[in-house]
PDB file of N, CA, C and O in Angstrom:
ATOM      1  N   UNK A   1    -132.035 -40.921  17.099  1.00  0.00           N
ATOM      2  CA  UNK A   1    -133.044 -41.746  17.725  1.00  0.00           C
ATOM      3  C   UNK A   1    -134.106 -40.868  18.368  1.00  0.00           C
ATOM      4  O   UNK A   1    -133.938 -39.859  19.052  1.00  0.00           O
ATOM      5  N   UNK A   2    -135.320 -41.512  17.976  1.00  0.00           N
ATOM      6  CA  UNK A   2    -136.094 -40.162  18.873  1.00  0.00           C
ATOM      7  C   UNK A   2    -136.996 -41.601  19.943  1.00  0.00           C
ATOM      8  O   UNK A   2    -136.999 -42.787  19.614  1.00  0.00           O
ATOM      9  N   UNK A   3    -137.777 -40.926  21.413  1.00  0.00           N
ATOM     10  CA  UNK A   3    -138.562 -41.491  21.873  1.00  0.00           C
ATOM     11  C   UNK A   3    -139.539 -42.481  21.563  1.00  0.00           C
ATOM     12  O   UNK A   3    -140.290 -42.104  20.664  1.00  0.00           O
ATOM     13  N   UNK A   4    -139.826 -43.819  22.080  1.00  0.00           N
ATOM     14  CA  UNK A   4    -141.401 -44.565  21.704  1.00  0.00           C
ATOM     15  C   UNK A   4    -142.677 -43.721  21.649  1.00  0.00           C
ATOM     16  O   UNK A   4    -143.536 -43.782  20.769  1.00  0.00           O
ATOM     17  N   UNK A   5    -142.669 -42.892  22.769  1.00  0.00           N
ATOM     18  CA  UNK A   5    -143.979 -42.357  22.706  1.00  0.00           C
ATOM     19  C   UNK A   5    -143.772 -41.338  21.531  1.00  0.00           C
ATOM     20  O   UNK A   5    -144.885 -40.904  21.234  1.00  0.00           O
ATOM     21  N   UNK A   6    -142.684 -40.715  20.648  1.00  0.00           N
ATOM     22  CA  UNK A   6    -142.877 -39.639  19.773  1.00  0.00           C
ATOM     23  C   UNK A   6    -142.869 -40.581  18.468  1.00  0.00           C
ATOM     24  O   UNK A   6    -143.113 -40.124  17.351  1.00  0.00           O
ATOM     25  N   UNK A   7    -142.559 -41.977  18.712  1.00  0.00           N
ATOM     26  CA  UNK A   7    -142.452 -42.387  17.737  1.00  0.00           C
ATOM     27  C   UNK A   7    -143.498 -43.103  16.986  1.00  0.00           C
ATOM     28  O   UNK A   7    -143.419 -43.288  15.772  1.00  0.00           O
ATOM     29  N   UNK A   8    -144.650 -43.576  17.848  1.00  0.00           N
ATOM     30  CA  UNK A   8    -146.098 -43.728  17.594  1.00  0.00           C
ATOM     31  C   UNK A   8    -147.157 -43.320  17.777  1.00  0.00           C
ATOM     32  O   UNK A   8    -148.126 -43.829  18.340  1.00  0.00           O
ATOM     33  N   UNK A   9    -146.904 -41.615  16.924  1.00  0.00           N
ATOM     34  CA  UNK A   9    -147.795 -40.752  17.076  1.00  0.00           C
ATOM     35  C   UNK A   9    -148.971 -41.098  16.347  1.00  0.00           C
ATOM     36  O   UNK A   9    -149.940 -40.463  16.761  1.00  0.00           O
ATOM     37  N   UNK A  10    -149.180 -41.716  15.604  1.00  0.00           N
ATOM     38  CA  UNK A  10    -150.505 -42.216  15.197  1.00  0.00           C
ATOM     39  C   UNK A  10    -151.174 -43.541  15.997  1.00  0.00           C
ATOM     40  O   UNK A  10    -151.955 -44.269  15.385  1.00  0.00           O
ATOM     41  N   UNK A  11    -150.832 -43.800  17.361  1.00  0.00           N
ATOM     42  CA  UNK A  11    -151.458 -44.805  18.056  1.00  0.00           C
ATOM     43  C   UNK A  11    -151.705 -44.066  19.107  1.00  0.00           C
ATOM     44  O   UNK A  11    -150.945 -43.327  19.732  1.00  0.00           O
ATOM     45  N   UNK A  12    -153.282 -44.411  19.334  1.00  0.00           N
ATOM     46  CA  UNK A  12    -154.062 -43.902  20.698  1.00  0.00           C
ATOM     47  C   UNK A  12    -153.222 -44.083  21.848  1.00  0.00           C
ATOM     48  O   UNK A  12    -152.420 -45.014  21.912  1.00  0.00           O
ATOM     49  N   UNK A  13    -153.375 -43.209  22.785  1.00  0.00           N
ATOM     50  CA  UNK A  13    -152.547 -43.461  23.916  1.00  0.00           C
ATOM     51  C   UNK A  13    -153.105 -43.171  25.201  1.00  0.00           C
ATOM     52  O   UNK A  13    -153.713 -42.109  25.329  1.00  0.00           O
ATOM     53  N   UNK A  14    -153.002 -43.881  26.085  1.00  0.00           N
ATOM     54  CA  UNK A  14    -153.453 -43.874  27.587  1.00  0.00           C
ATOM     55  C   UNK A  14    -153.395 -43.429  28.519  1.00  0.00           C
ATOM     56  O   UNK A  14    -154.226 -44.101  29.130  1.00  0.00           O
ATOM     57  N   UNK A  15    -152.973 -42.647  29.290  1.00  0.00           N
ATOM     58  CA  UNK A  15    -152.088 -42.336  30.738  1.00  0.00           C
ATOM     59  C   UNK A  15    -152.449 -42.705  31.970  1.00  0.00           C
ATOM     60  O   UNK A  15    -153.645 -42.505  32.179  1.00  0.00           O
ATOM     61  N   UNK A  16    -151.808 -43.209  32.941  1.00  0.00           N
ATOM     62  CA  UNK A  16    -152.128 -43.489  34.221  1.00  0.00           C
ATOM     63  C   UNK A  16    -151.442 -43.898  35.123  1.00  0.00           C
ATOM     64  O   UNK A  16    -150.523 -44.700  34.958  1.00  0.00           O
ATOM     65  N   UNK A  17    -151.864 -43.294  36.476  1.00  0.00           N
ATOM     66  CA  UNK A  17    -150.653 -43.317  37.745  1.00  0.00           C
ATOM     67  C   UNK A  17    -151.562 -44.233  38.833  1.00  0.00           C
ATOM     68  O   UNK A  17    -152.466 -45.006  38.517  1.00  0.00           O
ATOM     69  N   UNK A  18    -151.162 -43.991  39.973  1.00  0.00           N
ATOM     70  CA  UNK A  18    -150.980 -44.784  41.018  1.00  0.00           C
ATOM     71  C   UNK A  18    -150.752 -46.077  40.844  1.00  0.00           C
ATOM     72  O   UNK A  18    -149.762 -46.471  40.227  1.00  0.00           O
ATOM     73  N   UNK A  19    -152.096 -47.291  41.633  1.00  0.00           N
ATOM     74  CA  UNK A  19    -152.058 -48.105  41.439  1.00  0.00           C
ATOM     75  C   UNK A  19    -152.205 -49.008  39.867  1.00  0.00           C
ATOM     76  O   UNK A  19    -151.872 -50.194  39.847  1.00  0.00           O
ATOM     77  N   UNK A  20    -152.613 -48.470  38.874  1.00  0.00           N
ATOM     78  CA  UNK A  20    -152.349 -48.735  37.741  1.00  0.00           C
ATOM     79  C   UNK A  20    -151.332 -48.891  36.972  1.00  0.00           C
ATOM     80  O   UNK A  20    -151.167 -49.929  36.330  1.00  0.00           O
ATOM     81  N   UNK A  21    -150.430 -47.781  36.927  1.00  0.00           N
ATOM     82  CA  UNK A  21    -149.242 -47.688  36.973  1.00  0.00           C
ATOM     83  C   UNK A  21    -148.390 -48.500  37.082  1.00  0.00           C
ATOM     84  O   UNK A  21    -147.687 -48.869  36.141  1.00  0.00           O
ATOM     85  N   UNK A  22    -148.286 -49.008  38.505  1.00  0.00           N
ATOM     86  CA  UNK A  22    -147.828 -50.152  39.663  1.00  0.00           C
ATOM     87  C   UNK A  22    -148.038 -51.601  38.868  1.00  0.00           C
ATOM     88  O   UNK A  22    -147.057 -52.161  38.378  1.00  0.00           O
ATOM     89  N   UNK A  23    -149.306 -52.151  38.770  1.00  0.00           N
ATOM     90  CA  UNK A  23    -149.527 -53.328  37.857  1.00  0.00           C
ATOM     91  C   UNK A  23    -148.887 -53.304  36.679  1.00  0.00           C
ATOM     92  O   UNK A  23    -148.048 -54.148  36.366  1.00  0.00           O
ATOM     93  N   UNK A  24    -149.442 -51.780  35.528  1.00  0.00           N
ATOM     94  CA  UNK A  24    -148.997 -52.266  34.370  1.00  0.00           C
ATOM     95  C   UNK A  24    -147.707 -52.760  34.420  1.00  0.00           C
ATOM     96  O   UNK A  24    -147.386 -53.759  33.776  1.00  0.00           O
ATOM     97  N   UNK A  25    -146.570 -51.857  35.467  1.00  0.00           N
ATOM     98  CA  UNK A  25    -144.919 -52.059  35.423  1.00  0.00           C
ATOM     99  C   UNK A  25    -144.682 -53.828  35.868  1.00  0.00           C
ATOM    100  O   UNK A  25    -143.814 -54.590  35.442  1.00  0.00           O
ATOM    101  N   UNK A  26    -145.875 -54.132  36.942  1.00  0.00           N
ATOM    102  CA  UNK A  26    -145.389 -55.772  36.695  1.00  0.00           C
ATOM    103  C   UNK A  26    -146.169 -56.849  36.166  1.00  0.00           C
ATOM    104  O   UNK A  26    -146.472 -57.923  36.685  1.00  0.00           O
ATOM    105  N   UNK A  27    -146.532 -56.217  34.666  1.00  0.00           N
ATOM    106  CA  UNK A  27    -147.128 -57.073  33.817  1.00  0.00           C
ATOM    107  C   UNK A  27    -148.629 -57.515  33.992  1.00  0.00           C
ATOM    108  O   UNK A  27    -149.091 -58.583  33.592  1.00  0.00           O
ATOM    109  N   UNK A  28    -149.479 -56.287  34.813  1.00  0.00           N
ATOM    110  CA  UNK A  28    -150.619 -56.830  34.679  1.00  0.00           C
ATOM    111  C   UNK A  28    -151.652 -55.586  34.672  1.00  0.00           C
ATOM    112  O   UNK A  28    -151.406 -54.458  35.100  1.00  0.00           O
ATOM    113  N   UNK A  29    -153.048 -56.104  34.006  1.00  0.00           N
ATOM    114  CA  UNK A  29    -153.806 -54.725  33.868  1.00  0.00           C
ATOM    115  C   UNK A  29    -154.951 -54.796  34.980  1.00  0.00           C
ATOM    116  O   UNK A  29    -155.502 -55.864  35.247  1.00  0.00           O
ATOM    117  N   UNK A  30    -155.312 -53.457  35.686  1.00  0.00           N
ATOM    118  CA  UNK A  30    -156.015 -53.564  36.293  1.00  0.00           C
ATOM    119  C   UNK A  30    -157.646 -53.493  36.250  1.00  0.00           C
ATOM    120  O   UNK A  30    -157.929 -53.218  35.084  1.00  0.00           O
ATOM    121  N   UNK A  31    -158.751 -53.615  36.963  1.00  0.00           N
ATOM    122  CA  UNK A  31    -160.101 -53.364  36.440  1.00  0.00           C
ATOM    123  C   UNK A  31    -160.183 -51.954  35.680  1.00  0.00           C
ATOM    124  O   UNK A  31    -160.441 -51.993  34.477  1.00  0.00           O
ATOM    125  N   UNK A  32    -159.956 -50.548  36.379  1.00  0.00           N
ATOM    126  CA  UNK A  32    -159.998 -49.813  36.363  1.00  0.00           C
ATOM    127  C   UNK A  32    -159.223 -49.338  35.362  1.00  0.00           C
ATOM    128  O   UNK A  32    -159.597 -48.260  34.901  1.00  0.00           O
ATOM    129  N   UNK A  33    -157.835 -50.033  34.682  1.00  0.00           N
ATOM    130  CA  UNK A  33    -156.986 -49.533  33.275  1.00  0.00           C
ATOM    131  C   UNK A  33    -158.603 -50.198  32.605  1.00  0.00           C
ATOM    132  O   UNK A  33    -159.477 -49.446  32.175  1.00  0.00           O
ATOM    133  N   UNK A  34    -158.737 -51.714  32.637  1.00  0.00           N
ATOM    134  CA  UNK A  34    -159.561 -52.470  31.482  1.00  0.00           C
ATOM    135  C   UNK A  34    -160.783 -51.453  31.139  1.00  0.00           C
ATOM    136  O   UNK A  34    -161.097 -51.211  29.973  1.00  0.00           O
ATOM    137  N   UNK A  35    -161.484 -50.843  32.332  1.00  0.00           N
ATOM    138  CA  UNK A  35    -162.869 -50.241  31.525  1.00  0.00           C
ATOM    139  C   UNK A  35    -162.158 -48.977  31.264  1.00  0.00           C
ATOM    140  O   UNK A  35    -163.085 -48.229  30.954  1.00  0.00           O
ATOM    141  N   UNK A  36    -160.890 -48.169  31.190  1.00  0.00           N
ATOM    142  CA  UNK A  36    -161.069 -47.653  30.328  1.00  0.00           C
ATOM    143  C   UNK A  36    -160.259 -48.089  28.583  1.00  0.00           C
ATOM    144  O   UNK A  36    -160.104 -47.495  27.516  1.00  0.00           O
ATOM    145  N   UNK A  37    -160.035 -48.997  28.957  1.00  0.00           N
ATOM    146  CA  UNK A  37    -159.130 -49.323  27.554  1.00  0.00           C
ATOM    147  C   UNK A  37    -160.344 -49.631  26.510  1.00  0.00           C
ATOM    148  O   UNK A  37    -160.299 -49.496  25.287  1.00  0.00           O
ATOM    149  N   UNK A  38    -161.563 -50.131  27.391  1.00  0.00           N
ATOM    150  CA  UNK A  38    -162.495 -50.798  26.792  1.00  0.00           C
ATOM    151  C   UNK A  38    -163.159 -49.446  25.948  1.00  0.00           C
ATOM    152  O   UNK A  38    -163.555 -49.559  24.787  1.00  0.00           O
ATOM    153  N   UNK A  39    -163.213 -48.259  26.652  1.00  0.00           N
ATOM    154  CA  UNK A  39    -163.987 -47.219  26.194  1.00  0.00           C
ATOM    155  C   UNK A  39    -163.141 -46.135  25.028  1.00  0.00           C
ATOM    156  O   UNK A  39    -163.649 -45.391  24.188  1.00  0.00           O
ATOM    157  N   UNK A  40    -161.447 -46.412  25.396  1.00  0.00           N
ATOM    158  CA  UNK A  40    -160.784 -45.693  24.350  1.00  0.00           C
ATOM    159  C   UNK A  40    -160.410 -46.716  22.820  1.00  0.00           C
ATOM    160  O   UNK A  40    -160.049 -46.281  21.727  1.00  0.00           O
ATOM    161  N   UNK A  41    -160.660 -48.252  23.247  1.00  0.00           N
ATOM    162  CA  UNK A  41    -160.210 -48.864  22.241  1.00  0.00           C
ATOM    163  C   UNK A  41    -161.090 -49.014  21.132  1.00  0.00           C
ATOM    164  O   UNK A  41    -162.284 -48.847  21.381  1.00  0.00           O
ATOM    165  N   UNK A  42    -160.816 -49.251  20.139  1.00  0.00           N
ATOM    166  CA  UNK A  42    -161.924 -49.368  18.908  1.00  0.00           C
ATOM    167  C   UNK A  42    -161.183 -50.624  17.679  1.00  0.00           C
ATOM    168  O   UNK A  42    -160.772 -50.431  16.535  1.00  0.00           O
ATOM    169  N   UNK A  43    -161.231 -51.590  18.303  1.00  0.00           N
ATOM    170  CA  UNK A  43    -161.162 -52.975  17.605  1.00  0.00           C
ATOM    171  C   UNK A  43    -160.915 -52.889  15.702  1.00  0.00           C
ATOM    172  O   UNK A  43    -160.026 -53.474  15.084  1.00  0.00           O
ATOM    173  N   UNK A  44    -162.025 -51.960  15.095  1.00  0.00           N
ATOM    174  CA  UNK A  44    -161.974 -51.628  13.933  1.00  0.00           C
ATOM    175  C   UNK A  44    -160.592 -51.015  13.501  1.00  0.00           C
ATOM    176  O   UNK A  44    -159.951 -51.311  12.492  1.00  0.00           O
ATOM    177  N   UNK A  45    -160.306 -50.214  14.351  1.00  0.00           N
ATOM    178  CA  UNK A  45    -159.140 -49.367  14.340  1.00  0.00           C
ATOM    179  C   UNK A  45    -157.931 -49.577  14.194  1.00  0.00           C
ATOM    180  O   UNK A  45    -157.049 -49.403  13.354  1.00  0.00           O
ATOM    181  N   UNK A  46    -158.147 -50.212  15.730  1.00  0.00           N
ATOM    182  CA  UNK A  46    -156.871 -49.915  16.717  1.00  0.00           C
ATOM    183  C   UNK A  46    -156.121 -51.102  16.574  1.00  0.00           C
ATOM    184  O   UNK A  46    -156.929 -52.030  16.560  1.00  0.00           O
ATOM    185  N   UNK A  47    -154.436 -51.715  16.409  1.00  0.00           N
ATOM    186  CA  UNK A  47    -154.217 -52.697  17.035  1.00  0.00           C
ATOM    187  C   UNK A  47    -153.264 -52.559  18.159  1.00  0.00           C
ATOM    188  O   UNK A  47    -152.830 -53.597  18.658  1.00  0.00           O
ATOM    189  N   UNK A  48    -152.921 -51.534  18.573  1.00  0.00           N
ATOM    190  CA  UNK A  48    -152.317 -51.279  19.635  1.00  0.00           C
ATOM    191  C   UNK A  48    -152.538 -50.175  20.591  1.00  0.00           C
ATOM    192  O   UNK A  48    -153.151 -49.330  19.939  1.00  0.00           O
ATOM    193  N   UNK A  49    -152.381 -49.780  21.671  1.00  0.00           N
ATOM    194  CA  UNK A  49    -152.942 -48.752  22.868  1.00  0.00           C
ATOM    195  C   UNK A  49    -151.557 -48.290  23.568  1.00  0.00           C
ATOM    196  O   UNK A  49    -151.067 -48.904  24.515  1.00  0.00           O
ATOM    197  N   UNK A  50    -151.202 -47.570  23.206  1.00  0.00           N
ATOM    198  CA  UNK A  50    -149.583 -46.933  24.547  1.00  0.00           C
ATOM    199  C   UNK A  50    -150.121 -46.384  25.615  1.00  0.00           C
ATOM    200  O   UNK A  50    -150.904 -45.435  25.634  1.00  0.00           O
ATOM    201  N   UNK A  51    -149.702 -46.980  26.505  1.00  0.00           N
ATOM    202  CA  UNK A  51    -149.441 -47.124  27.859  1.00  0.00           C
ATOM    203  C   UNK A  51    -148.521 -46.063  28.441  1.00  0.00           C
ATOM    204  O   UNK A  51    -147.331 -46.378  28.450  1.00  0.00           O
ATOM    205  N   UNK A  52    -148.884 -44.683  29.004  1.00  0.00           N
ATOM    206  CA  UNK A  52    -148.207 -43.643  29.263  1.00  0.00           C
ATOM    207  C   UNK A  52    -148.160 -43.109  31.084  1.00  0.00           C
ATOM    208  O   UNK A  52    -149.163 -42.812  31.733  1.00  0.00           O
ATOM    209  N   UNK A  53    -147.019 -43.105  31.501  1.00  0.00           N
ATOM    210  CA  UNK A  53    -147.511 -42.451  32.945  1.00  0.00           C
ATOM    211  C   UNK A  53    -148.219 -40.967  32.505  1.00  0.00           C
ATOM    212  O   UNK A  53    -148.271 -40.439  31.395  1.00  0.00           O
ATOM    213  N   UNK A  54    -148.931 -40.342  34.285  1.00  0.00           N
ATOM    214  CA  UNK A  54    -150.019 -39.402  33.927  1.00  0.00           C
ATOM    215  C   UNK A  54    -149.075 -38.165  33.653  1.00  0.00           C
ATOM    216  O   UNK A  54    -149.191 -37.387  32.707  1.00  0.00           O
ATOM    217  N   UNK A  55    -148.173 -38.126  34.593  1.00  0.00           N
ATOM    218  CA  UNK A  55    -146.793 -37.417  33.983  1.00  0.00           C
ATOM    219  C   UNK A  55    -146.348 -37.379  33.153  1.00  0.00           C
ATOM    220  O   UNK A  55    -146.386 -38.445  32.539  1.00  0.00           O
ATOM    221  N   UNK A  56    -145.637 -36.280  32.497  1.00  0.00           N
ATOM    222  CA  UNK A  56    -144.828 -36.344  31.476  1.00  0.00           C
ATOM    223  C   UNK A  56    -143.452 -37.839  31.846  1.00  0.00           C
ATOM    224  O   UNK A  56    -143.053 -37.898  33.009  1.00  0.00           O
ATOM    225  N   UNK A  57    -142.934 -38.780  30.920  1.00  0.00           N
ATOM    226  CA  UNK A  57    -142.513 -39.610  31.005  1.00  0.00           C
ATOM    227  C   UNK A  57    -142.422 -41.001  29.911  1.00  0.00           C
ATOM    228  O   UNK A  57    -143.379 -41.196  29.162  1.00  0.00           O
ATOM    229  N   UNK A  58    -141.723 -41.545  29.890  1.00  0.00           N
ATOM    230  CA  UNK A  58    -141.522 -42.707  28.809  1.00  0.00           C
ATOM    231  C   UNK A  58    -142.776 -43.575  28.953  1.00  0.00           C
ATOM    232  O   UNK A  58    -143.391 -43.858  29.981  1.00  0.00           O
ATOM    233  N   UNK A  59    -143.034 -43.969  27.560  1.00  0.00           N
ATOM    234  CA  UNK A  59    -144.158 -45.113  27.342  1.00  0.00           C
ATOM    235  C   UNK A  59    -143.719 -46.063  28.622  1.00  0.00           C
ATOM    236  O   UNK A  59    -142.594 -46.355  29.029  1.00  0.00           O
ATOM    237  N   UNK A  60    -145.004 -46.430  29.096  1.00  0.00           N
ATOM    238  CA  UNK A  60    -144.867 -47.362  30.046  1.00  0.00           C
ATOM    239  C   UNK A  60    -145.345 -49.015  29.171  1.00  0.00           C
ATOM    240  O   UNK A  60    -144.665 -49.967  29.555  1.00  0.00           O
ATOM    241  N   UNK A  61    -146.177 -49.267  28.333  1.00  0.00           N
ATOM    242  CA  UNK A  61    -146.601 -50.309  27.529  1.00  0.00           C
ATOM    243  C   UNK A  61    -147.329 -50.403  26.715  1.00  0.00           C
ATOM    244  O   UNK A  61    -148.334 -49.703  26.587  1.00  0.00           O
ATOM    245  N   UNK A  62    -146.895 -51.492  25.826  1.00  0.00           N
ATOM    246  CA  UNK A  62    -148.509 -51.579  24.257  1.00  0.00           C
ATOM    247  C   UNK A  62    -149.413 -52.518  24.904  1.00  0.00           C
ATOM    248  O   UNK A  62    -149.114 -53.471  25.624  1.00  0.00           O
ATOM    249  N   UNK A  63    -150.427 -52.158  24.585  1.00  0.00           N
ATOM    250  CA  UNK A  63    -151.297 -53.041  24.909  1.00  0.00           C
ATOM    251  C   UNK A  63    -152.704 -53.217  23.761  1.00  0.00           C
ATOM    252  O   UNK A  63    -153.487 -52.310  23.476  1.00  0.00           O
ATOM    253  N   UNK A  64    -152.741 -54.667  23.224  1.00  0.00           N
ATOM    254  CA  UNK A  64    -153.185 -54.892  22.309  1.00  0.00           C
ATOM    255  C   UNK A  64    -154.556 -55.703  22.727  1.00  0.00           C
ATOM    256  O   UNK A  64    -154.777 -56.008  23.899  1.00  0.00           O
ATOM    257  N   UNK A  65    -155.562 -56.060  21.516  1.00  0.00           N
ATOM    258  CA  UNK A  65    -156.933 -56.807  21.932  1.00  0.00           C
ATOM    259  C   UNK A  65    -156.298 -57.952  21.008  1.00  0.00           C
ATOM    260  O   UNK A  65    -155.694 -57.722  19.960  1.00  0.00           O
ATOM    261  N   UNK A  66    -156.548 -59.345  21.609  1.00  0.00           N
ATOM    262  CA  UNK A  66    -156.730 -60.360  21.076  1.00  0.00           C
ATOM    263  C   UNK A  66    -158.325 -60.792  20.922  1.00  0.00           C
ATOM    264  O   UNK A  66    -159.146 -60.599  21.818  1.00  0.00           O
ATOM    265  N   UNK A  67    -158.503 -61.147  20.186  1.00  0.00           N
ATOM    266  CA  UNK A  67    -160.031 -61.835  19.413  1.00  0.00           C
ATOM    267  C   UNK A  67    -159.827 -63.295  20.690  1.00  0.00           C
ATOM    268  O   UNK A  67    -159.025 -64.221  20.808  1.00  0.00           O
ATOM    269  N   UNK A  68    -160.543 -63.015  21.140  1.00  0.00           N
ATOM    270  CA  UNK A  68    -161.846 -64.056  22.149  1.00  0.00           C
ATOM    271  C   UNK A  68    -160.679 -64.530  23.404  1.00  0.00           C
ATOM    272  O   UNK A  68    -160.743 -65.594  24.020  1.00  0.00           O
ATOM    273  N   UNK A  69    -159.736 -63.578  23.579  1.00  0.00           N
ATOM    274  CA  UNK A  69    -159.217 -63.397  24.783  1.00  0.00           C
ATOM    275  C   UNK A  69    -158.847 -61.980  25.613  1.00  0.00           C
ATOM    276  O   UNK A  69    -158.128 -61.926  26.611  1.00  0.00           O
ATOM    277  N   UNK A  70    -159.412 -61.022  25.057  1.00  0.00           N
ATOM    278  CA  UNK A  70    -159.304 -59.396  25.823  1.00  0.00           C
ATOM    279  C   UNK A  70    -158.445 -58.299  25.459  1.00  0.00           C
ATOM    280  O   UNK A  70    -158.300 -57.815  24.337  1.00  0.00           O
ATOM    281  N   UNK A  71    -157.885 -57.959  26.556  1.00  0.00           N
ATOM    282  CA  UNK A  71    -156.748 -57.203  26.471  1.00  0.00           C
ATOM    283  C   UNK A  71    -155.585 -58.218  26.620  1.00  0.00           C
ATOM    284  O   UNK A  71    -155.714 -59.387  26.987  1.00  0.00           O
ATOM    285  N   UNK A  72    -154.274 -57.512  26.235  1.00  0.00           N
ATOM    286  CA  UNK A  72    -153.078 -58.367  26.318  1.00  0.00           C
ATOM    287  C   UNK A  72    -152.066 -57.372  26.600  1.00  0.00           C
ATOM    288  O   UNK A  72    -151.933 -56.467  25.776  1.00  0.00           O
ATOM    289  N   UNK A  73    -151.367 -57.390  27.577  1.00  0.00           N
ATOM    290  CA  UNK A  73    -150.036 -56.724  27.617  1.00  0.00           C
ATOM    291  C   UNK A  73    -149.040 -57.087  26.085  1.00  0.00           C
ATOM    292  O   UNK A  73    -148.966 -58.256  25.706  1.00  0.00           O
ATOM    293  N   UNK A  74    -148.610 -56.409  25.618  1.00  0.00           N
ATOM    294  CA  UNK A  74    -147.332 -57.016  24.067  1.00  0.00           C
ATOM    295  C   UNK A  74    -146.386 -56.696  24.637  1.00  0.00           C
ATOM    296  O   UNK A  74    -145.424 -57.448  24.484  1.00  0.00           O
ATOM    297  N   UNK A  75    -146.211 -55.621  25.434  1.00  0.00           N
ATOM    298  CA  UNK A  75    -144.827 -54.998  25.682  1.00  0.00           C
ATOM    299  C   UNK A  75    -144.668 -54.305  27.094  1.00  0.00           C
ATOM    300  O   UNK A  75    -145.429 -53.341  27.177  1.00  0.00           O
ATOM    301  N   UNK A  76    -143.915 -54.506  28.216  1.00  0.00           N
ATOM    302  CA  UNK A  76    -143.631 -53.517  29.132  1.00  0.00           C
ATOM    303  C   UNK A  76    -142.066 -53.157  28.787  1.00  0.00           C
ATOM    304  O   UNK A  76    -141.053 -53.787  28.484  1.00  0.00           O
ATOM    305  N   UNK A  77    -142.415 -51.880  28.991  1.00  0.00           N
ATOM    306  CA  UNK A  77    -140.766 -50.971  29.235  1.00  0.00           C
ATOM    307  C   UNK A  77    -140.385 -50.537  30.429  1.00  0.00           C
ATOM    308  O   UNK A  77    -140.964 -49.681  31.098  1.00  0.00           O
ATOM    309  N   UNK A  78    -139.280 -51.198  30.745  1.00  0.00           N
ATOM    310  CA  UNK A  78    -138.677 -51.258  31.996  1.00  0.00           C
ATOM    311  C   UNK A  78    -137.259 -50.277  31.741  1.00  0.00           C
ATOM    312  O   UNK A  78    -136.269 -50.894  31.349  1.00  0.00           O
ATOM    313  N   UNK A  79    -137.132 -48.890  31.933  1.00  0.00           N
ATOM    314  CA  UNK A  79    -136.031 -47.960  31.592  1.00  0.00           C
ATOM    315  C   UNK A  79    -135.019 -48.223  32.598  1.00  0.00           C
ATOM    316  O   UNK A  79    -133.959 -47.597  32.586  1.00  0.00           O
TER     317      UNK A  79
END
């Protein structure tokens, strides 16, 4: 078995601590994750975004764009 984060090495990935962090773990994104998800995501691309603490550490969540509703949490990992 190897890791989530080694295991979707071809999906863009995110990192972020403090208060960001804090939300994503209880299911919610903050202003400050959204503009940058907005600036790393690429719709054409992408259908998913991993969610990484800034630390070395386990995927914290996927986070996907729905068409004419935003960002969407798909997944939190709770270790």
């Amino acid at each position: 078995l190897i890791p989530l984060d080694q295991a979707l090495k071809g999906v863009k990935s995110l990192r972020i601590k403090g208060q960001d962090a804090v939300l994503m773990k209880n299911g919610q994104i903050s202003h400050s994750l959204r503009t940058q998800l907005i600036s790393r995501f690429n719709p054409d691309t992408d259908q998913i975004i991993q969610i990484l603490p800034e630390e070395k550490g386990r995927l914290l969540a996927l986070v996907g764009l729905e068409k004419g509703q935003g960002f969407k949490i798909k997944r939190v990992f709770n270790y």
